[in-house]
N, C-alpha and C positions, 0 to 999 in steps of 0.2 A: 442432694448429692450423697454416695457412698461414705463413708465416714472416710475412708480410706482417700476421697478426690480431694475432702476438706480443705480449706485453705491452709486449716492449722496444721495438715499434714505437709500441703508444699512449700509450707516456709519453715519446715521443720521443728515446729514445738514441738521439746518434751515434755511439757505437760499439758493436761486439757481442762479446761473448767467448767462449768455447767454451763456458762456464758460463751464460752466458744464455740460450745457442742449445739446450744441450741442456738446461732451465729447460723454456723454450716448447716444445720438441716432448713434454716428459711435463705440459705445461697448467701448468705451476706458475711461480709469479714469478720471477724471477732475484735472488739473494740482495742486487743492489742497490735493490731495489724493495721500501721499506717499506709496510706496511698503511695508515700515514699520506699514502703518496702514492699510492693507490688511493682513499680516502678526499676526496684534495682533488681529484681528477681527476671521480669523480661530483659534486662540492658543482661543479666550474667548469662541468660540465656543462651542470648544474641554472641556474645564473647568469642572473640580468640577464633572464629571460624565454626562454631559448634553452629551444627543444623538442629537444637530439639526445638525449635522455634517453629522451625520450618515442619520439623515430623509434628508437632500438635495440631498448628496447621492444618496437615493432610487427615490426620487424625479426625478434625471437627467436618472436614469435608466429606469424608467416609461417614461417618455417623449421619450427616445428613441425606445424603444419597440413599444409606440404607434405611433409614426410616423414611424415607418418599416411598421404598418398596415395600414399606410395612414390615420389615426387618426387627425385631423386637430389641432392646437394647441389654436385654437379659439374652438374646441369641447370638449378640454381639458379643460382650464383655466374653460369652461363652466360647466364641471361637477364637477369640483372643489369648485367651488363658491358655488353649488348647493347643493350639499351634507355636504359643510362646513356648509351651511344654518340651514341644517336638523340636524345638529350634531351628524354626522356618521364618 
């Protein structure tokens, strides 16, 4: 994963430690990230009517779509950025 997808990034650590860092690059949690707080991070997700649940969701189903078409995920994140730009 990007540094940036890192778990430590979406549970909001401000700090990173070598254990973390090398955590997220083998995809797996950093030994301070309990299954309890993965847990309440989907349930905040979920809260109050909010759809990011629902847009990651759609999100994992576009990535996969596109890479069935051979769609690169470096062509992805790239029109991503680009059209986030443009605010479309």
């Amino acid at each position: 994963l990007p540094l940036l997808l890192s778990p430590c990034f979406v549970f909001g650590s401000s700090s990173l430690s070598v254990a973390d860092l090398r955590a997220a690059s083998q995809r797996q949690l950093p030994a301070s990230i309990a299954l309890q707080d993965v847990g309440k991070c989907i349930a905040a997700l979920h809260a109050h009517g909010s759809n990011m649940l629902g847009v990651l969701h759609s999100l994992g189903y576009t990535r996969g779509l596109l890479h069935a078409l051979a769609f690169s995920e470096r062509s992805r994140l790239h029109s991503m950025a680009k059209f986030a730009v443009l605010g479309l």
